[in-house]
Residue frames as a rotation matrix with the C-alpha (Angstrom) as fourth column:
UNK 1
-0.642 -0.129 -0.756 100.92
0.546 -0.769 -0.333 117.70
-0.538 -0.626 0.564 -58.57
UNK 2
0.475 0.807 0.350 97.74
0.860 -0.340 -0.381 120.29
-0.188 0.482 -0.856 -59.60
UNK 3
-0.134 -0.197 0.971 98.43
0.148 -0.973 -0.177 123.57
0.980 0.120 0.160 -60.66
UNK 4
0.886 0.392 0.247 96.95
-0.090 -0.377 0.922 124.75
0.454 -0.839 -0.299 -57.17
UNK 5
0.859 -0.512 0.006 100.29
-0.005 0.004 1.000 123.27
-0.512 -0.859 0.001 -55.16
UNK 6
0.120 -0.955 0.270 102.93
0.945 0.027 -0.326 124.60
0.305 0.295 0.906 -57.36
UNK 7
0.794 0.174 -0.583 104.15
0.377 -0.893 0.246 127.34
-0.478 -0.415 -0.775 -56.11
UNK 8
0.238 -0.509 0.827 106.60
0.767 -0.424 -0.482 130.01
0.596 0.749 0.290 -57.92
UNK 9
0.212 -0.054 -0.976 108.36
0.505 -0.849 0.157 133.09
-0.837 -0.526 -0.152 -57.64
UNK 10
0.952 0.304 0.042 108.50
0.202 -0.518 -0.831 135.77
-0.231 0.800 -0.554 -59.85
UNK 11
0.660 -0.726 0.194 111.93
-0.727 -0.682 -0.076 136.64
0.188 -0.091 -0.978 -58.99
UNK 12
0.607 -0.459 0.649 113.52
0.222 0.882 0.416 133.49
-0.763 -0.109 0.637 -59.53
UNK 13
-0.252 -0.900 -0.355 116.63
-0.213 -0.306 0.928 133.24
-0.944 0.310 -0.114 -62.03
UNK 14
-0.714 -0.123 0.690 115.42
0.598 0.406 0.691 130.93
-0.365 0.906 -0.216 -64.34
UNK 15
0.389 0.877 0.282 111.91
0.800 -0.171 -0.574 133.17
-0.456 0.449 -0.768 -64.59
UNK 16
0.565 -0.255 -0.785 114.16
-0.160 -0.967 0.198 136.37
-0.810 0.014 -0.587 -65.10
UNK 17
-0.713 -0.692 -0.110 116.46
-0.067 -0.089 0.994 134.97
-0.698 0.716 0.018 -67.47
UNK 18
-0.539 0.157 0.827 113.55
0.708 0.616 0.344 134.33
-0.456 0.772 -0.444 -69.80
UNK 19
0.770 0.581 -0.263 111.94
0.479 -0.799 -0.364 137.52
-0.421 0.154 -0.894 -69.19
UNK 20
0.177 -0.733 -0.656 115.09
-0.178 -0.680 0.711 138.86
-0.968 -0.009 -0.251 -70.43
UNK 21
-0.842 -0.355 0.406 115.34
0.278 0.359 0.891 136.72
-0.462 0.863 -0.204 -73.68
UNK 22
-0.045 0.998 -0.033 112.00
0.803 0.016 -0.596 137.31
-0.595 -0.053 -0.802 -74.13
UNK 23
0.652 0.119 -0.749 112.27
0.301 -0.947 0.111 141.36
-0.696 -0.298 -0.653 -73.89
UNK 24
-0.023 -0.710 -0.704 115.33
-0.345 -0.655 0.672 141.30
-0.938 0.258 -0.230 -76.16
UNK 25
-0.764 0.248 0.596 114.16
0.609 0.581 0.539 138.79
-0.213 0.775 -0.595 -79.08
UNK 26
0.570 0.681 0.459 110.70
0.808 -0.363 -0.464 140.62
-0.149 0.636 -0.758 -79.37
UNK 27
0.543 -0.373 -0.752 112.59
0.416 -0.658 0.627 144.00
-0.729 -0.654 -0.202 -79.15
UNK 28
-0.600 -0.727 -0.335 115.17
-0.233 -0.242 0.942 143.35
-0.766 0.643 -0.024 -81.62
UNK 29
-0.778 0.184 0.601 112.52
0.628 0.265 0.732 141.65
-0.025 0.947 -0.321 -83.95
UNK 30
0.451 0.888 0.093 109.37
0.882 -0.427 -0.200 144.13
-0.138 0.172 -0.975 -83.66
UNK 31
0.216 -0.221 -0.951 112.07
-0.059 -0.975 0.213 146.94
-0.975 0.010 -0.224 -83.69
UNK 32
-0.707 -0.695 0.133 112.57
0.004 0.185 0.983 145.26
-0.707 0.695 -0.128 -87.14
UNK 33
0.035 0.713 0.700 109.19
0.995 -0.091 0.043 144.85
0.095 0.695 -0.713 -88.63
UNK 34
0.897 0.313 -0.313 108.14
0.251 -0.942 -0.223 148.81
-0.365 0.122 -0.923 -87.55
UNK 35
-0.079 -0.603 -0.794 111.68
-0.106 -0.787 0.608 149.67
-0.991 0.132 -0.002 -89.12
UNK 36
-0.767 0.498 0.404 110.83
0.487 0.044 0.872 148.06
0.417 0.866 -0.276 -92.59
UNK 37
0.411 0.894 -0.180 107.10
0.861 -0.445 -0.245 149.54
-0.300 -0.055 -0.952 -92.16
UNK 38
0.455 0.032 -0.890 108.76
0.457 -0.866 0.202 152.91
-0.765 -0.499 -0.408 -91.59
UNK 39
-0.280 -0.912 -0.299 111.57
-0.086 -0.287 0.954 152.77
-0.956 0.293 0.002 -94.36
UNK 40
-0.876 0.077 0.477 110.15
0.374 0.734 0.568 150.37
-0.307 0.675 -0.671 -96.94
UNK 41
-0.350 0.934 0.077 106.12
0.929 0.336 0.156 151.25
0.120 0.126 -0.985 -96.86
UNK 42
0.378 0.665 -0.644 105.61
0.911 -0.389 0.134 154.57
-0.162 -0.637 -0.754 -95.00
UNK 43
0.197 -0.715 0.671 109.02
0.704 -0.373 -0.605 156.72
0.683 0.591 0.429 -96.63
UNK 44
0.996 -0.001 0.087 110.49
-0.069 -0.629 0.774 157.69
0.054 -0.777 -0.627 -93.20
UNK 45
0.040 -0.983 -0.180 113.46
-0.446 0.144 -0.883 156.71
0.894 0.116 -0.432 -91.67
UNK 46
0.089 0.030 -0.996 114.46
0.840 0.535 0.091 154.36
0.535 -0.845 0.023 -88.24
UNK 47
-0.941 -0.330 0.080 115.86
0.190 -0.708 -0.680 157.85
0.281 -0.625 0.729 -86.47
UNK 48
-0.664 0.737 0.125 112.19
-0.386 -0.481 0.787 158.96
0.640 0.475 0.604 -87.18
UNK 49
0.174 0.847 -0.502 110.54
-0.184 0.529 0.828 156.39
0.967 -0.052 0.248 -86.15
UNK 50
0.221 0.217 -0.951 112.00
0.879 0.378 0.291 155.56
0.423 -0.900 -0.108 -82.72
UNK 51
-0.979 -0.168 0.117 112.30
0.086 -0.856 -0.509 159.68
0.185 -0.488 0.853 -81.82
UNK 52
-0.386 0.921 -0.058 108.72
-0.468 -0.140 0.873 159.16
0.795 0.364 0.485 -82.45
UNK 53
0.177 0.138 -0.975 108.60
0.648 0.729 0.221 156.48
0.741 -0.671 0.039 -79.45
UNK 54
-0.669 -0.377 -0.641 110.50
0.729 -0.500 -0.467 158.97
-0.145 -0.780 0.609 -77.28
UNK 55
-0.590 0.449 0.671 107.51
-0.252 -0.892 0.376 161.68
0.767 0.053 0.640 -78.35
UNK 56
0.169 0.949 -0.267 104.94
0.247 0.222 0.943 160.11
0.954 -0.226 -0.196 -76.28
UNK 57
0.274 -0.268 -0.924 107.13
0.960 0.131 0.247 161.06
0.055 -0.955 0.293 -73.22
UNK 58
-0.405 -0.534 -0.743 108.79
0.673 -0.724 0.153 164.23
-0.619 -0.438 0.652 -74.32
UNK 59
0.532 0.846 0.023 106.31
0.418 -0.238 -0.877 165.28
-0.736 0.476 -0.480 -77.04
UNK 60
0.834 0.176 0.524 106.93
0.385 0.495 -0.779 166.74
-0.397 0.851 0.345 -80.20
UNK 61
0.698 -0.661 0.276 109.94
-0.680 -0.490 0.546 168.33
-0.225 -0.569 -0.791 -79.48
UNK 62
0.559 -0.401 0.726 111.18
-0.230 0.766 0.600 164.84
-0.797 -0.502 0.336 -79.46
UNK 63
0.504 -0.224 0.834 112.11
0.647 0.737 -0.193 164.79
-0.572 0.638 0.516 -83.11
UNK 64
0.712 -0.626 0.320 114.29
0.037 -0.421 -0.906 167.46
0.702 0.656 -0.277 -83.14
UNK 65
0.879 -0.221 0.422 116.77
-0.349 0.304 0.887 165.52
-0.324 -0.927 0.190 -80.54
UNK 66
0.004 -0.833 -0.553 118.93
-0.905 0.232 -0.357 163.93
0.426 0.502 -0.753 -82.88
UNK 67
-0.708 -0.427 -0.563 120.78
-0.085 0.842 -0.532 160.93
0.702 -0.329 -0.632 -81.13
UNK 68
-0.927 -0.313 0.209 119.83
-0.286 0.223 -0.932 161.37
0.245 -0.923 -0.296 -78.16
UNK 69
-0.160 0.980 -0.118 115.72
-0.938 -0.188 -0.290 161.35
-0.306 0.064 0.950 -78.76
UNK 70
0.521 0.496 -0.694 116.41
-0.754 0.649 -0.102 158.00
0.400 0.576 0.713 -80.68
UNK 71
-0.742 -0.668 -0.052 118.28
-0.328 0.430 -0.841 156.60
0.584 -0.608 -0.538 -78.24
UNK 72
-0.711 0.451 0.539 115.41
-0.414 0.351 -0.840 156.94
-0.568 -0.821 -0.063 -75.64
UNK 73
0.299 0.954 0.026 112.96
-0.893 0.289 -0.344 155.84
-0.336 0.079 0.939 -77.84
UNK 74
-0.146 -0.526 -0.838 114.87
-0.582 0.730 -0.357 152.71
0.800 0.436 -0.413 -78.12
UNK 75
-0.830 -0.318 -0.457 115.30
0.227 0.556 -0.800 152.04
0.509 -0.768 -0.389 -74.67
UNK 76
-0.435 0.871 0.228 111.75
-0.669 -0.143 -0.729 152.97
-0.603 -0.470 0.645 -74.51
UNK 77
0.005 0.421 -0.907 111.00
-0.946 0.296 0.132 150.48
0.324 0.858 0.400 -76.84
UNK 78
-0.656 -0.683 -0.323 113.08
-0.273 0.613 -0.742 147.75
0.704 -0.398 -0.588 -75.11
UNK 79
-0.735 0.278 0.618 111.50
-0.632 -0.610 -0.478 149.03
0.244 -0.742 0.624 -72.15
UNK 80
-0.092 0.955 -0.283 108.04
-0.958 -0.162 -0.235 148.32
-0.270 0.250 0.930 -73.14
UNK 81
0.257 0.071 -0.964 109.04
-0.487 0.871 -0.066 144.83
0.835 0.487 0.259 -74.81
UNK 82
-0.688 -0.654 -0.315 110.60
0.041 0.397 -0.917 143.74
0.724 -0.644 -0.246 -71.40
UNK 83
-0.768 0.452 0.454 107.40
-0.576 -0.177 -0.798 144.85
-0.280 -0.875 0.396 -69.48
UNK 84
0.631 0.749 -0.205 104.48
-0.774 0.585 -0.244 142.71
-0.063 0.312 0.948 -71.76
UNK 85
-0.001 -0.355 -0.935 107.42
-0.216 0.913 -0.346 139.65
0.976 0.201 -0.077 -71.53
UNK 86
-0.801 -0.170 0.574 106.75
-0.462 -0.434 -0.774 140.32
0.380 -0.885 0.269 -67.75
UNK 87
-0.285 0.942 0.175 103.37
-0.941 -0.241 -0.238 140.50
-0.182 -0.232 0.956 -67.55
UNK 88
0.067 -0.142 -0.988 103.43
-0.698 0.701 -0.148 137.06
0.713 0.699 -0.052 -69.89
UNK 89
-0.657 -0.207 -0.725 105.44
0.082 0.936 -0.342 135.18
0.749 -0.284 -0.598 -67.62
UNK 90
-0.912 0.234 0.337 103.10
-0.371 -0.119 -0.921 136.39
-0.176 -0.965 0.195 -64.68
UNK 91
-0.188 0.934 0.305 99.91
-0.922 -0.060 -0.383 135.02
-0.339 -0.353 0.872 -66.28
UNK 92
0.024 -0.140 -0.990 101.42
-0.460 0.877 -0.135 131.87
0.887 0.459 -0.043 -67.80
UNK 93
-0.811 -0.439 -0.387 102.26
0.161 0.468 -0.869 131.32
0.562 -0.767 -0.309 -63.74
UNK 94
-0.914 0.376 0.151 99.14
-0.063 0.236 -0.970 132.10
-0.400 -0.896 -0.192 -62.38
UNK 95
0.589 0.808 -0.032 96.28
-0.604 0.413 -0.682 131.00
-0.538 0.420 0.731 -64.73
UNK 96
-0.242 -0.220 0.945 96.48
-0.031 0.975 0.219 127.25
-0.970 0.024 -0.243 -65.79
UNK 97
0.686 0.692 0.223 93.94
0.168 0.147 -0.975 127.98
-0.708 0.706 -0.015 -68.48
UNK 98
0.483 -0.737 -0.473 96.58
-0.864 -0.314 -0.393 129.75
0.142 0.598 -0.789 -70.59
UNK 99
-0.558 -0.670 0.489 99.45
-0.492 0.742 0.455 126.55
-0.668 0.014 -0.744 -69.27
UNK 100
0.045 0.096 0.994 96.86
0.312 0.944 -0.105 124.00
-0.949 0.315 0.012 -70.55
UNK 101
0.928 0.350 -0.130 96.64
0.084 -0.534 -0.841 126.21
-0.364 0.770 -0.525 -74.00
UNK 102
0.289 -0.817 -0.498 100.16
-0.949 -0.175 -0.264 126.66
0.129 0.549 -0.826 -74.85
UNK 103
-0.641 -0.451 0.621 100.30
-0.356 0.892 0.280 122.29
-0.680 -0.042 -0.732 -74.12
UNK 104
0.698 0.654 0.290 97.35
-0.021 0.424 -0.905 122.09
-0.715 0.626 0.310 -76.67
UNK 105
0.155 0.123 0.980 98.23
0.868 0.456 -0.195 121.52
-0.471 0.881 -0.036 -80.48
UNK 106
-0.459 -0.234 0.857 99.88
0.538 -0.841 0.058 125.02
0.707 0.487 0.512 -81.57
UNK 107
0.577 0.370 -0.728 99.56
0.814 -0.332 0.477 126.46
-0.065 -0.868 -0.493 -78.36
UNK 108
-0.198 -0.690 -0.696 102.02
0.669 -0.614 0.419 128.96
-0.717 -0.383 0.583 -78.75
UNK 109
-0.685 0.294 0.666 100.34
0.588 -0.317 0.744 130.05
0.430 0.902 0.045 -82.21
UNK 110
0.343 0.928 0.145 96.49
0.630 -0.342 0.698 130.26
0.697 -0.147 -0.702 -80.40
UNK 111
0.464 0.114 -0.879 97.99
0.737 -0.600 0.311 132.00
-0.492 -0.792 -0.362 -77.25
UNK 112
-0.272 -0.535 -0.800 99.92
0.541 -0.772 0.333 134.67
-0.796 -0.342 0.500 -79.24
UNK 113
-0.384 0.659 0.647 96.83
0.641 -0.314 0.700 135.43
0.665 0.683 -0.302 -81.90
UNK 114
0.708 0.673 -0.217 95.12
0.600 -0.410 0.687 136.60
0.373 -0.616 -0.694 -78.50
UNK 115
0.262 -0.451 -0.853 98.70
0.758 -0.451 0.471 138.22
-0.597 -0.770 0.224 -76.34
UNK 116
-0.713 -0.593 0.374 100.36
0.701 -0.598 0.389 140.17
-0.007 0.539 0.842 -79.64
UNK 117
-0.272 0.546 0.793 97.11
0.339 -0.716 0.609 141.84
0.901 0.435 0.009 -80.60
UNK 118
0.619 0.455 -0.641 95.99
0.757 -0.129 0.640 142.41
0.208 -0.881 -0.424 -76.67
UNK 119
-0.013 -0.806 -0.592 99.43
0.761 -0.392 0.517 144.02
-0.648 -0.444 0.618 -76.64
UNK 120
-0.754 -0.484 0.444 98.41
0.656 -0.515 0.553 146.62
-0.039 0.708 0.705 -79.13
UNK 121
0.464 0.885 -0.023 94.89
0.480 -0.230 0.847 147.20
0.744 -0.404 -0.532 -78.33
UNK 122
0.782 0.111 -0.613 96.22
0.615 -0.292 0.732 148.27
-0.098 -0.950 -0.297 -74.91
UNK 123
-0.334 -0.830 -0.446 99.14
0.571 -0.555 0.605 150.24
-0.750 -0.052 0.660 -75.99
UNK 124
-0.810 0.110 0.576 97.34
0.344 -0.707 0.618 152.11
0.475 0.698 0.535 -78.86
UNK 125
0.007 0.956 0.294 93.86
0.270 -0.285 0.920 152.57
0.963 0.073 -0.260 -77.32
UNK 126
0.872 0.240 -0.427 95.00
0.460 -0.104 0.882 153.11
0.167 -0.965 -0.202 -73.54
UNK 127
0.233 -0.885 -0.402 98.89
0.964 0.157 0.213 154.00
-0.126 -0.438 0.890 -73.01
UNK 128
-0.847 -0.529 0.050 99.65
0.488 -0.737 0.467 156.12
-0.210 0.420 0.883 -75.85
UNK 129
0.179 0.436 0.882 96.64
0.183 -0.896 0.406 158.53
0.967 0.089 -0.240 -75.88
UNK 130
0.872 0.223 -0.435 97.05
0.475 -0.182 0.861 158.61
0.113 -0.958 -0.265 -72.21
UNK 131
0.091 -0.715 -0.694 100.42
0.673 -0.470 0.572 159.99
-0.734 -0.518 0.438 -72.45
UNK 132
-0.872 -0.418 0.253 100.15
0.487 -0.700 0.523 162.01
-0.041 0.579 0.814 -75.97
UNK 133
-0.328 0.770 -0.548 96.38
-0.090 -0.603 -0.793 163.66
-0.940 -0.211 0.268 -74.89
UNK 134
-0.534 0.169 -0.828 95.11
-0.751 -0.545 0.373 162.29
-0.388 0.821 0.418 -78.00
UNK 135
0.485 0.412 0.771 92.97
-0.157 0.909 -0.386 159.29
-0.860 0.067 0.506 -79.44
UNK 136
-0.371 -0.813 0.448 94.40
0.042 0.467 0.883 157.10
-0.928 0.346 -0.139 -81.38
UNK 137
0.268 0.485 -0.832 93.82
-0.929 -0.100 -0.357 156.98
-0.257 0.869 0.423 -85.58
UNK 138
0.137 0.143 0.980 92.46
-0.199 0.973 -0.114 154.05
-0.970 -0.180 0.162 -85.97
UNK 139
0.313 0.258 -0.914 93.48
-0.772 -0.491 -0.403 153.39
-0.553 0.832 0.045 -89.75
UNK 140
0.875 0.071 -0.478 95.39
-0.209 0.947 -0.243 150.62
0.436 0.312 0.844 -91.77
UNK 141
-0.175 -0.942 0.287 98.53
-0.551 -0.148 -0.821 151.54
0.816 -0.302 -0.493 -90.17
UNK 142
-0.059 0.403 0.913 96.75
-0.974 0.177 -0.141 150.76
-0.219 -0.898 0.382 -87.31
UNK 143
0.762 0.488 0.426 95.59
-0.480 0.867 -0.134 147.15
-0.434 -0.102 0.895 -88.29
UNK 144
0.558 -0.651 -0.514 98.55
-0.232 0.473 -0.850 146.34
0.797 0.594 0.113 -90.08
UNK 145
-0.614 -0.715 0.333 100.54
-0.580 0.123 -0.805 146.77
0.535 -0.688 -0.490 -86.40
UNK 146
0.127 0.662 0.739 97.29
-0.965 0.254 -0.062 144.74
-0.228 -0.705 0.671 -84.73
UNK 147
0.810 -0.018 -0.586 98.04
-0.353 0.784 -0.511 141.81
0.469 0.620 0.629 -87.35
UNK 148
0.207 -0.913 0.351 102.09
-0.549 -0.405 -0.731 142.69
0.809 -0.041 -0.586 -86.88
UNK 149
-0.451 -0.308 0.838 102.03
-0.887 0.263 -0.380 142.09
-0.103 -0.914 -0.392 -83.03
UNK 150
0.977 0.174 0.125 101.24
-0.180 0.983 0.040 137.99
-0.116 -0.062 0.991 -84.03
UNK 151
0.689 -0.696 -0.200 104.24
0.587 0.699 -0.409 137.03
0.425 0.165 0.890 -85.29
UNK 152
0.189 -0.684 0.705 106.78
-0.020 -0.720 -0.693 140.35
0.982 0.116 -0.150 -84.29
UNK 153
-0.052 0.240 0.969 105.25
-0.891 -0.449 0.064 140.73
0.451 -0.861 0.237 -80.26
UNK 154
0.533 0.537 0.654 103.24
-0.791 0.590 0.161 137.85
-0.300 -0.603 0.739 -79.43
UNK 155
0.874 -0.210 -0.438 104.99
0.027 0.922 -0.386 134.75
0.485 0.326 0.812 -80.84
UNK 156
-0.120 -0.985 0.121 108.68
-0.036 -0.117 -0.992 135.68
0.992 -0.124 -0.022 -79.59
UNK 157
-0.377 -0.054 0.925 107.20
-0.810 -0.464 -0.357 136.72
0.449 -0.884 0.131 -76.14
UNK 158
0.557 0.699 0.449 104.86
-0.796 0.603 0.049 133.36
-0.237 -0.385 0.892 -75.87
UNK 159
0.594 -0.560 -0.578 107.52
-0.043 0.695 -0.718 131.31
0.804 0.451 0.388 -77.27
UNK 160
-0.086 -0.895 0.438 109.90
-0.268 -0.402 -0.875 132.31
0.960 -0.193 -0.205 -74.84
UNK 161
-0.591 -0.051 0.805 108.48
-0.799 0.175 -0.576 132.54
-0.112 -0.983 -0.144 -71.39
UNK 162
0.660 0.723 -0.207 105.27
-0.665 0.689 0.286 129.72
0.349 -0.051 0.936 -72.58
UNK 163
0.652 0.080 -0.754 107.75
0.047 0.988 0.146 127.34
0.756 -0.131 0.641 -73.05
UNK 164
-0.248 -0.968 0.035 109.93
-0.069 -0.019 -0.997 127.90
0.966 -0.250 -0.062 -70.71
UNK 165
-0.474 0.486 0.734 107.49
-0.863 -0.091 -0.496 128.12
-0.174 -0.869 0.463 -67.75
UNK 166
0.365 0.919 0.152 106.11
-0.913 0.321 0.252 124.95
0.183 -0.230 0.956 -68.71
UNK 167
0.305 -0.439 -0.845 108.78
-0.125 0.861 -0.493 123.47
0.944 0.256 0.208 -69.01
UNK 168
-0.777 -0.236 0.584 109.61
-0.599 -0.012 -0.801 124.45
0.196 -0.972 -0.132 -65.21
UNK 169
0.031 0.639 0.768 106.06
-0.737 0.534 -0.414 122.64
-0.675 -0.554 0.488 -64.27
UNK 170
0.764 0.152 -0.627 106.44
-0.416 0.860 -0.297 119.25
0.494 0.488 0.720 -66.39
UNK 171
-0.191 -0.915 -0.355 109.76
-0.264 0.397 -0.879 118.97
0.945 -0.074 -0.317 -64.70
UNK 172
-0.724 0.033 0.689 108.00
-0.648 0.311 -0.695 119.65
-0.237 -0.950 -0.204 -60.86
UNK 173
0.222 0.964 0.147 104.78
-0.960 0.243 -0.140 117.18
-0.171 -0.110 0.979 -61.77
């Protein structure tokens, strides 16, 4: 069978359950690297850091919220992991190039050098100034989270749905 005459749905069980593992593995681990960063490197705190998530929506305001600010910027965090483990499984299902790449030799390495850092690029240089009316500062913070999103973002999210979507097509071929 070719790529061309499999056919899929997005909204199948098994594709959802992985977007879910997916969404909650990177989640719980990238909510871990940026909380060392924040605690360990930067002398903040976690409250800080995810009221800081919930600014881009409710602006600075957001970090005198208490709980409830660092709540949402959790479940805006979540959020945000669950939508790029989305997106994932949707181009792992409809470009091959990527399938035959995550069956190469460390395929799940080469494809999440290119998704982790793609996922930061577009969330620092497009999302968040679009919602906080500001360009981003491009500094070391900055490249340290561009590095970061390999192993924290991209490896959990390409692990997850890669193999799991390929294993769905090795099983129909």
């Amino acid at each position: 069978m070719s790529d061309k005459d499999v056919q899929f749905s997005i909204f199948d069980r098994e594709a959802l359950s992985r977007v879910a593992l997916a969404g909650v593995i990177t989640g719980v681990i990238d909510g871990l690297f940026s909380s060392v960063l924040s605690v360990a490197f930067y002398h903040s705190t976690v409250t800080r850091l995810f009221q800081g998530v919930a600014a881009t929506l409710l602006g600075a305001e957001a970090f005198n919220g208490g709980v409830q600010t660092f709540a949402l910027g959790v479940l805006m965090h979540f959020g945000v992991a669950f939508g790029w483990s989305t997106v994932f499984l949707l181009i792992v299902k409809r470009a091959p190039w990527i399938r035959r790449l995550l069956n190469s030799r460390y395929g799940v390495i080469k494809v999440a050098s290119l998704y982790g850092p793609f996922i930061w690029l577009a969330m620092s240089l497009a999302v968040i100034p679009a919602l906080m009316y500001r360009p981003p500062a491009i500094n070391v913070r900055w490249l340290i989270q561009l590095i970061g999103h390999i192993p924290f973002v991209g490896i959990p999210i390409v692990a997850t749905i890669g193999r799991g979507t390929l294993r769905s097509y090795n099983q129909r071929d």
